[in-house]
GULUM-758621 format. One record per residue: residue in three letters; x negated, y negated, z negated of N, C-alpha, C in turn. Coordinates in steps of 0.02 Angstrom, whole numbers, plus 32768, in hexadecimal, padded with zeros to 4 digits. Layout:
BEGIN
alaXYZXYZXYZ ...
//
This chain:
BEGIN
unk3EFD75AC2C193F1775BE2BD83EFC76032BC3 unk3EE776042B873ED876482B6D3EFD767C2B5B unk3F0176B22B863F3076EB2B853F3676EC2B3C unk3F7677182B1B3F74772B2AD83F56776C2AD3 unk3F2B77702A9F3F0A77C42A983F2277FC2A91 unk3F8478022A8C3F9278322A8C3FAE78502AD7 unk3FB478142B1C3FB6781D2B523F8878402B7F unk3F48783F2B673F0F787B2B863F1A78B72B78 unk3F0E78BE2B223F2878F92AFF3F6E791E2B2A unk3F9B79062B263FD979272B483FD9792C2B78 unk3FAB790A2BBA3FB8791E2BF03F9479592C13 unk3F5879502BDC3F2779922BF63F4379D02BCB unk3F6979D32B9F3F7A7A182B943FC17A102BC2 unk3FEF79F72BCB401E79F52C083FF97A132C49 unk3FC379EC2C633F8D7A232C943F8D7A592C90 unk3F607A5A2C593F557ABB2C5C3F837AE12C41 unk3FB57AD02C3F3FF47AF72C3740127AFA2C8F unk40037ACC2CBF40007AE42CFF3FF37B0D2D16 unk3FAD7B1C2D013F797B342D0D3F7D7B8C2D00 unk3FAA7B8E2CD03FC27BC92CA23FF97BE12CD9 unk402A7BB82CD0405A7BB72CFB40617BD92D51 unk401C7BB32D6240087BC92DB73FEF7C162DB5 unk3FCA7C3B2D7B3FB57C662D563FE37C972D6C unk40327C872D3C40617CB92D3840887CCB2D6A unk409D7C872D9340D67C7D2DCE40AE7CA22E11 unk40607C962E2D40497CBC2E6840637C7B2EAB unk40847CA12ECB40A17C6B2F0440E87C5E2EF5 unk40F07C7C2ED041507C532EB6414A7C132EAB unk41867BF72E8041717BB02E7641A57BB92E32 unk419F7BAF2E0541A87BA92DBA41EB7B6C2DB3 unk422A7B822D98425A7B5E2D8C425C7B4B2D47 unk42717B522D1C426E7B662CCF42517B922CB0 unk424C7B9B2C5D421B7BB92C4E42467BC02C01 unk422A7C042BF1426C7BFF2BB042347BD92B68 unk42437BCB2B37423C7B9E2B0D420C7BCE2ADA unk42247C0E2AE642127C342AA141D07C4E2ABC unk41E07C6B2B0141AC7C9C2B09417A7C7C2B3D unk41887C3C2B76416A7C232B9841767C3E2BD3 unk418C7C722BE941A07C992C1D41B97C6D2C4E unk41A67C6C2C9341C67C442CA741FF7C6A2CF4 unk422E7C4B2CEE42587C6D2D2F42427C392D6D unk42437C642DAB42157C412DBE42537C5D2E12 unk42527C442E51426F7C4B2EA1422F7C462EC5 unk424E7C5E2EF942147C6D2F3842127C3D2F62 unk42277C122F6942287BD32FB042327B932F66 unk42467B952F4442437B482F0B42777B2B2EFF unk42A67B332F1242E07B182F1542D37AC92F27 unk43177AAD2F0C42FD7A5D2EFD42C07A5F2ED3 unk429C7A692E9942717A592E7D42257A722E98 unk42227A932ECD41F27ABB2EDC41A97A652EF8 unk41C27A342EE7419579F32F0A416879E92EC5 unk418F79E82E94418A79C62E51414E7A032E2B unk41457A512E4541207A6A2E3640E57A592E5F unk40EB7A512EAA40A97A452ED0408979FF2EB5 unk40A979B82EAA409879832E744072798D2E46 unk408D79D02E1B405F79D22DE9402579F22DDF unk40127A162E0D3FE87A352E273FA97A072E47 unk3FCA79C72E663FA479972E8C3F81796C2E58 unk3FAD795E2E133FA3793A2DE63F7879552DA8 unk3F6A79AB2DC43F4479DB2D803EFD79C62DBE unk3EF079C92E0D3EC779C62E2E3EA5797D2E2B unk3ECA795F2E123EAD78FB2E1F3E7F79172DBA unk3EB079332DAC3E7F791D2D493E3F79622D50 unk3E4F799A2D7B3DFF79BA2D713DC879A52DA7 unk3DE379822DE73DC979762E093DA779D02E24 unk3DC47A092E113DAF7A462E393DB27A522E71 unk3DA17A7C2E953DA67A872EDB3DE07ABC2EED unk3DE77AFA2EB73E057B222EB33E467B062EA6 unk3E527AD22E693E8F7ABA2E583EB57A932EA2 unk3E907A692ECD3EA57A452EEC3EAE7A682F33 unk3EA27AAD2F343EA37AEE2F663EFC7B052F5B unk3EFA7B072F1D3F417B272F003F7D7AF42F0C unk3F687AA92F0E3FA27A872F1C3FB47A7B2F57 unk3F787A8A2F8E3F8C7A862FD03FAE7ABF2FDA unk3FAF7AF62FCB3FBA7B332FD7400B7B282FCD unk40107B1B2F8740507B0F2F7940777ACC2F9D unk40657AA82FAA40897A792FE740907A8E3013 unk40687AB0303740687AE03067409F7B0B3071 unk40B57B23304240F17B52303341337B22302C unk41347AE73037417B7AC2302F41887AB53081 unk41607AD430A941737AAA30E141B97AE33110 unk41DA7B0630F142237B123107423F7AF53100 unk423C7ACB30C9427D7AA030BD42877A6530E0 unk423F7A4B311C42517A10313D428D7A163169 unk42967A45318442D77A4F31A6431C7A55317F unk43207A7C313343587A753114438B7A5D30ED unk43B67A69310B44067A35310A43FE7A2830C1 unk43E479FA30B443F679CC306E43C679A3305B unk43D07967303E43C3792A3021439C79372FF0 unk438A79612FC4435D797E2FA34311796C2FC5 unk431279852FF642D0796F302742B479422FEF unk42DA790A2FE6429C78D02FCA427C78E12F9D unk4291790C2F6D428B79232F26424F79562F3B unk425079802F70422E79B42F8341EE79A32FAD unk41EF79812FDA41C579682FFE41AA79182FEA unk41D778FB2FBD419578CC2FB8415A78DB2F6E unk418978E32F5A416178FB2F1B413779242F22 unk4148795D2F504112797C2F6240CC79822F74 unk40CB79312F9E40B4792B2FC6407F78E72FAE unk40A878BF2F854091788A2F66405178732F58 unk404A78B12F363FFE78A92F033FC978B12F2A unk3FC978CE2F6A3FB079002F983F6B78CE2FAC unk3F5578B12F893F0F787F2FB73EF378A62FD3 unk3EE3788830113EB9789C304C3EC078DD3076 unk3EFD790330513F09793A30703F2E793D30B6 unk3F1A796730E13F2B795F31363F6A797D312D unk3F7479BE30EF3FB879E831113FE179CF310F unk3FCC798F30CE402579753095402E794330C5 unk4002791E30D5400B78DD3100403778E83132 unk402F793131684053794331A9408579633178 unk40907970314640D67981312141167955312A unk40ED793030F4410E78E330EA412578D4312F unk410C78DB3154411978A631A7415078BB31B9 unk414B791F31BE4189793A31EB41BE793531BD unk41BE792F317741F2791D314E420C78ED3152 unk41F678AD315342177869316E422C78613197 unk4213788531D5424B78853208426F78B2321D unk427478DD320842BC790431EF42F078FA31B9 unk42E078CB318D430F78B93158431C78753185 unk42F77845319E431F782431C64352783A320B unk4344787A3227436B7878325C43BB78AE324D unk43B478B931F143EA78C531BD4412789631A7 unk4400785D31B6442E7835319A446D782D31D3 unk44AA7827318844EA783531C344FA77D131D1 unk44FE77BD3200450377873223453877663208 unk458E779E31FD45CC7786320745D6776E31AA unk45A877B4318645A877B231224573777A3104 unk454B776931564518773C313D44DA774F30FA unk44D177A230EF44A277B630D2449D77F530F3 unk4457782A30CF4448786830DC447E788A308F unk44B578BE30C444D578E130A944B27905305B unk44D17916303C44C3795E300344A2797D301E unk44C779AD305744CE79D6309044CE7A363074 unk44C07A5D309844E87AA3309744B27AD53070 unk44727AA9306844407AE2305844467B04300D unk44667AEA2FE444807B052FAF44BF7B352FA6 unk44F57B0F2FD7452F7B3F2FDC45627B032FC1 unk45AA7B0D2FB845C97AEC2FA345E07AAA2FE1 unk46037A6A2FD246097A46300F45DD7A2E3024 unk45D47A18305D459F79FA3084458F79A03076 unk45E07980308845CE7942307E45DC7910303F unk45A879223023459978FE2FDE457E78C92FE9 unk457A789E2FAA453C787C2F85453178802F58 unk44FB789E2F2644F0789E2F01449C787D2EE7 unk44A578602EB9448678302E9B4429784B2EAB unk442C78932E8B43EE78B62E9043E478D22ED6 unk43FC78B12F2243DC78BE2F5D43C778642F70 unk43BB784D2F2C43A478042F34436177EA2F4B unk433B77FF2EFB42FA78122EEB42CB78282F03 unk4298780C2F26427178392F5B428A783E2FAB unk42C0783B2FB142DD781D2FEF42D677DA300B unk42D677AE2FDF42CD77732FDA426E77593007 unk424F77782FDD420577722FFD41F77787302C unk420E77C33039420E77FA3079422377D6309D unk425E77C430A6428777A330E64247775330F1 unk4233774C30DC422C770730C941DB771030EA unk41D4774430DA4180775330FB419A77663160 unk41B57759316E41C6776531BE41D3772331DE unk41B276F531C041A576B131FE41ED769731DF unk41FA7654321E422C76313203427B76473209 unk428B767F322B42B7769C324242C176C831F3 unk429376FA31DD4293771931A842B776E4316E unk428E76A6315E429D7677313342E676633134 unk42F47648316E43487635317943757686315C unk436576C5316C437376F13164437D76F53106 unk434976EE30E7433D76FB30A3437B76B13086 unk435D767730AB43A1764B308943EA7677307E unk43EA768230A9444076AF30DC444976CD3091 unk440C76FA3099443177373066442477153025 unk43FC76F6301A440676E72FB6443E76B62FC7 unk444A76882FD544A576652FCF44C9767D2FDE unk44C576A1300444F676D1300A451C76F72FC8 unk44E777212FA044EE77372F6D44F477132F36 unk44F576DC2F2944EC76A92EEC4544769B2EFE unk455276762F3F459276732F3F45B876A32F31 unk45A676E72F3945E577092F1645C977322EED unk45AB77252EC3458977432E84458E77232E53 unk457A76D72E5A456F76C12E1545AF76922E20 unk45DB769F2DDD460076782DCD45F476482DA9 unk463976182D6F462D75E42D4F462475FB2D28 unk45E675CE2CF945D075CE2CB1457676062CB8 unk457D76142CEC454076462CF4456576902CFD unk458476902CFE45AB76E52CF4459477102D45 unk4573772F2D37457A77602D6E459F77A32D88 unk459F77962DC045CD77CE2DD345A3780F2E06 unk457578342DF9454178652E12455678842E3D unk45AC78962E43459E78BD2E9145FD78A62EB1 unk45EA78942EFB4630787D2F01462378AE2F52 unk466978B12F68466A78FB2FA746A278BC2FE1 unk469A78CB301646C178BB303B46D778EE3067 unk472478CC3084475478E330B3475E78BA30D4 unk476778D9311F478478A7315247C7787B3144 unk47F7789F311A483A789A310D4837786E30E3 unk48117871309F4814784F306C47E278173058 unk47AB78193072477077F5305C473378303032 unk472A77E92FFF46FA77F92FC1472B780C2F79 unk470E78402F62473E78442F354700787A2EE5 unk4709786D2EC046E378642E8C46D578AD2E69 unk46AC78D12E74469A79172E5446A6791D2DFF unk46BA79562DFC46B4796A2DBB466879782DA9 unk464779A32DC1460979BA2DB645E879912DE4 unk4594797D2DD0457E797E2D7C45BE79492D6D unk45C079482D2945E7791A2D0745CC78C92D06 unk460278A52D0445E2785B2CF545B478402CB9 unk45B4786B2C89458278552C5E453778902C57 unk453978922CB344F078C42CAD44BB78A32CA5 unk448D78972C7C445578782C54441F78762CA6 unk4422789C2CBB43EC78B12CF0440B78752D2E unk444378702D3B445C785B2D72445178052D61 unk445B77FB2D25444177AF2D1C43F877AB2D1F unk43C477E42D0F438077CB2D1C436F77D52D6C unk438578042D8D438377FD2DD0438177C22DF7 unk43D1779E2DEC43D1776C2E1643AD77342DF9 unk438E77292DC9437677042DA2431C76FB2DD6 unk4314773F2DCD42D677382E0642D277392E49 unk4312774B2E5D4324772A2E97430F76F62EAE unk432C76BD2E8F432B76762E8042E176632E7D unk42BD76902E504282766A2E34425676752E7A unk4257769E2E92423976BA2ED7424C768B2F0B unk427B76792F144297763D2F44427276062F3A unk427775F12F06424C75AD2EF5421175A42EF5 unk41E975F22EFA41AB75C32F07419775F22F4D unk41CD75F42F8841B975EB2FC341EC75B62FE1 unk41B6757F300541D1753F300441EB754F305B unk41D97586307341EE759130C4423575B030B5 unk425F75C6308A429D75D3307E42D47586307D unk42EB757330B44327754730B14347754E3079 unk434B7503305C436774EC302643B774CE3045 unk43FA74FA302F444374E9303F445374AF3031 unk444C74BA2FDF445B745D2FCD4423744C2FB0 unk4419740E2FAA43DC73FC2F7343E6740A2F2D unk43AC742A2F1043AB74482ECC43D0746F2EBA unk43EE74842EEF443474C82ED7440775012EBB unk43C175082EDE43A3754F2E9F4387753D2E61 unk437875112E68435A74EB2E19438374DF2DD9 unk43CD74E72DFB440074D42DC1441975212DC4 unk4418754E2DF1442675872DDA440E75B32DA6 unk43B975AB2DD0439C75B62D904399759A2D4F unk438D755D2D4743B075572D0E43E775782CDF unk441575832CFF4450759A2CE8444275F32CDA unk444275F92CFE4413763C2D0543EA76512CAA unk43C2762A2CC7438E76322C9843B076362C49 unk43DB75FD2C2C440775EE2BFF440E76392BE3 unk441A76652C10442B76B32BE943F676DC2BCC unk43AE76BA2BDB436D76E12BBD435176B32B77 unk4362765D2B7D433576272B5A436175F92B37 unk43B9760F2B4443E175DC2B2243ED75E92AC0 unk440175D02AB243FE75DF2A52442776202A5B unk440A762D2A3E442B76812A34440776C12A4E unk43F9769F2A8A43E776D62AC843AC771A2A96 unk43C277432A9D43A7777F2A7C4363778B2AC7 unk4334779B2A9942F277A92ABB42EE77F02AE8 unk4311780E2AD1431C78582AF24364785D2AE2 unk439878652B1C43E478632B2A43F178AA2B22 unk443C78A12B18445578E22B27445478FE2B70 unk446279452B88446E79402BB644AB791B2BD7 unk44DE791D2BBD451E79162BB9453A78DD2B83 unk453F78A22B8F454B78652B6C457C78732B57 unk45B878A02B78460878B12B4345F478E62B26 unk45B5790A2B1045B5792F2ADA456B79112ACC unk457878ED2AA4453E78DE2A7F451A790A2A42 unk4534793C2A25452879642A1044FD79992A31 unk450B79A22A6744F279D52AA144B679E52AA2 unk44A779FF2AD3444D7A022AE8443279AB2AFA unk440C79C02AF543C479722B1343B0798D2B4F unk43A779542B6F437E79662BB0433F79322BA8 unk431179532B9842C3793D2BB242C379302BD5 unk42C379552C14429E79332C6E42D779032C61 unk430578FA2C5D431E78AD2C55430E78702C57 unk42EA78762C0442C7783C2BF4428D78422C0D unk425A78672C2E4229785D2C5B422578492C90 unk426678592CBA426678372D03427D77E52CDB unk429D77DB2CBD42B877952CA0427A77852C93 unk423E778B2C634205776F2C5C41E177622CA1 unk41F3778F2CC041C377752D0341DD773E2D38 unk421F77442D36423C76F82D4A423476D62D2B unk422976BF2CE7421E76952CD741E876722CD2 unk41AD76A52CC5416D76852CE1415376642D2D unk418876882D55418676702D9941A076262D84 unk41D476192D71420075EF2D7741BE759A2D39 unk41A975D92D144168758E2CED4136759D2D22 unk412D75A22D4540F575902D8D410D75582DB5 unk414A754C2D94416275142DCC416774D32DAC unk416974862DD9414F74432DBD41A374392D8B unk41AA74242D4841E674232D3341F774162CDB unk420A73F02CD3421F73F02C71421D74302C64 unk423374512C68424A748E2C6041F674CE2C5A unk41E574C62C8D41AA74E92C8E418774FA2C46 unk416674F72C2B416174FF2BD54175751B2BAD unk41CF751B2BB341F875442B9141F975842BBB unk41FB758D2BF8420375B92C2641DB75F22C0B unk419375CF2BFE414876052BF4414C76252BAD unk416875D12B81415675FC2B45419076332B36 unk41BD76442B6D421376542B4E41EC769B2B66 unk41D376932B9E41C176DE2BDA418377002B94 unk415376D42B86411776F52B624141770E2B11 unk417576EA2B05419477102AD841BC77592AD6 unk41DB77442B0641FA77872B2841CB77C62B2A unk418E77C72B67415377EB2B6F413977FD2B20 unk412F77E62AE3411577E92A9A413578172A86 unk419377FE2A8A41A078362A6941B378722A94 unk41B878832AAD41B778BA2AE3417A78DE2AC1 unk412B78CD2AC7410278DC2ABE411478F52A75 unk412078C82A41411878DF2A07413D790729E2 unk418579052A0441B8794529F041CE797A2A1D unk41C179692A6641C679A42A85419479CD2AA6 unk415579A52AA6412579CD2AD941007A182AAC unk40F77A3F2AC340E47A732A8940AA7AA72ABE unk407F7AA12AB9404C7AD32AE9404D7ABC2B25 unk404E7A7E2B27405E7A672B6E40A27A7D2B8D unk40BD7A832B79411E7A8E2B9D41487A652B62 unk415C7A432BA441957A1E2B7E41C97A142B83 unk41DC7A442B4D422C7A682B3642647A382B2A unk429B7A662B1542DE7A222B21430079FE2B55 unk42D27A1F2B9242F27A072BD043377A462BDF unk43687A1A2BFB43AC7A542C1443AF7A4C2C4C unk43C87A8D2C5C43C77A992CB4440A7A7B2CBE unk44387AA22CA744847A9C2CC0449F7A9F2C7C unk44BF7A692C5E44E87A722C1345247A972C1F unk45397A882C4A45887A982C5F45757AF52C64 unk45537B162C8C45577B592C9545237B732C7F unk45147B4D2C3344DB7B6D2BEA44AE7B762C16 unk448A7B6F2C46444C7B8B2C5B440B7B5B2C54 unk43E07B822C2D43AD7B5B2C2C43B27B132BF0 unk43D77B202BBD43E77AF62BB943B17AC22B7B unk437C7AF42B52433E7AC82B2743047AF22B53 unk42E87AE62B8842CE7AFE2BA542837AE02BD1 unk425B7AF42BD8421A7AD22BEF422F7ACB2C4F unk42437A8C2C5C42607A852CB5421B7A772CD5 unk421E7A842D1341E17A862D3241E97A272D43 unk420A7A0C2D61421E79D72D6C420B79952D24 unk422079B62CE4420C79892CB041D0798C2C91 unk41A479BF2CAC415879CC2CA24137798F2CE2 unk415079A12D13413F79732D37414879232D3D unk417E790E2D0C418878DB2D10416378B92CCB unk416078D92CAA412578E52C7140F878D22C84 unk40D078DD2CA4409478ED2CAA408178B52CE7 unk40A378992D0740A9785A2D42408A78292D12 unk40D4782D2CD740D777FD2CB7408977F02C81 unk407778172C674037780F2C504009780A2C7C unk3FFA78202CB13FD478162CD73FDF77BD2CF0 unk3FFB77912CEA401D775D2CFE3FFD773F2CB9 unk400977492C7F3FF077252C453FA177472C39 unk3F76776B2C5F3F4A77772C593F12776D2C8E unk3F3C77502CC63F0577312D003EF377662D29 unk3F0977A92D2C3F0A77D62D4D3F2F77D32D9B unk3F5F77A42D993F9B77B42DE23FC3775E2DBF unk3FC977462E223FE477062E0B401A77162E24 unk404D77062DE7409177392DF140B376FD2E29 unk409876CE2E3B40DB76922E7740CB76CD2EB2 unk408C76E62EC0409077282F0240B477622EFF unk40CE77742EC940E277B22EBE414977B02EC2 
//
């Protein structure tokens, strides 16, 4: 299929706005970026998002084919490898993404490895997934929707033990995440005393927490070494799932916050949602068709009302504690930019 011509256009100034980016940050790793001035605030180890910058870095190195560019993303993968040891589920988000794009590279490859088997020998046996866990602060035994994503492959890349592992934890989390009608529930905490019991924060109508598990899902399905619980139980999830990006109504770019629809928008939103969904039209299905053209719609307008110098604004960090809230996310640049790269023959997003 013939890319659309405004998918090159946007992805190469999305590039060299990397490129700009790697410029300003040095060895930090770039979180947000303010809207007006481009400035970007930036941590020293990456936090959770510190994978999603080395990605894009891998993905500015695959479109110049430089030597220098593809120097800088090892460098920067290179720099995620504290976190194979630390307490949280994030890992997937951090290390696979990181690590993903990484062709032929020796460091990411032995990255990837010691990460999979340390996020498998994290998983708690008795919760039947890999905890939240402590590296953020706050309680330890969570689930939350966004230690899904990227966990899923990771675990799944450690042989068949890893795989049974990755089943564990995505049903795990679907059972007590996704409720009836599609409703999700993004972060639930346990007690010995009490069970599972249902977080206030993020809120249930966090825009982000439905595209998360959404690619969760899409990531499951097309690794066929992940044990299937029941038959077609991910196919109808997704489905259902999906319903919140492609059903009548479904707004192309969400709020952050579905009970304030008025609110901020979250971009990286609808970008990680475009990229499940293009995962999800890679797969044999009625559905497939609508999937692509819903995702290449999504990706259009993103491009055409939010991308501006290559940053693309309107993404919110946290609605609830105003931060960040019309803001260029390092995470929705990256998911940006997957995603065109995916409608442009650049990166076959079922590996990523």
């Amino acid at each position: 299929m013939t890319p659309p011509p405004w998918a090159g256009r946007a992805l190469a100034d999305v590039l060299d706005r990397a490129a700009a980016t790697r410029a300003e940050a040095g060895d930090r790793f770039p979180l947000y970026a303010d809207p007006d001035t481009g400035r970007w605030v930036t941590t020293g180890r990456g936090s959770w998002t510190g994978g999603f910058w080395a990605g894009l870095l891998w993905l500015r190195a695959r479109h110049t084919g430089a030597a220098d560019d593809r120097a800088a993303a090892a460098a920067c993968t290179a720099r995620l490898a504290g976190w194979v040891e630390a307490d949280t589920s994030t890992r997937g988000l951090i290390l696979w993404y990181g690590t993903a794009l990484a062709d032929g590279d020796t460091g990411a490859r032995e990255l990837r490895t010691r990460a999979a088997r340390a996020a498998l020998a994290a998983l708690d046996p008795e919760l039947a997934l890999v905890p939240w866990g402590s590296a953020f602060g706050g309680p330890r035994l969570l689930a939350r929707v966004d230690g899904v994503p990227g966990m899923v492959p990771l675990l799944a890349a450690e042989g068949p033990k890893g795989a049974e592992a990755a089943a564990s934890h995505l049903y795990r989390h679907l059972d007590l995440c996704l409720g009836e009608g599609g409703r999700v529930v993004p972060a639930r905490a346990f007690e010995a005393a009490s069970g599972w019991w249902e977080c206030e924060s993020p809120p249930a109508g966090w825009s982000r927490g439905r595209a998360w598990l959404l690619l969760a899902v899409a990531d499951a399905l097309h690794r066929p070494g992940v044990p299937r619980r029941t038959p077609d139980r991910l196919e109808a999830v997704a489905e259902r799932l999906a319903t919140s990006w492609t059903g009548p109504g479904a707004p192309l770019v969400p709020p952050a916050d579905e009970a304030r629809p008025d609110g901020p928008l979250d971009t990286s939103a609808a970008a990680i949602a475009a990229v499940a969904l293009l995962k999800l039209a890679r797969l044999p299905g009625p559905r497939a068709a609508g999937y692509a053209y819903r995702a290449t719609a999504v990706l259009e307008r993103l491009v055409g009302e939010h991308l501006t110098r290559g940053m693309l604004l309107d993404g919110c960090y946290d609605a609830e504690q105003g931060t960040a809230v019309r803001h260029e996310l390092v995470w929705g640049d990256f998911f940006l930019a997957l995603g065109l790269a995916a409608l442009t023959g650049l990166a076959d997003v079922r590996d990523v």
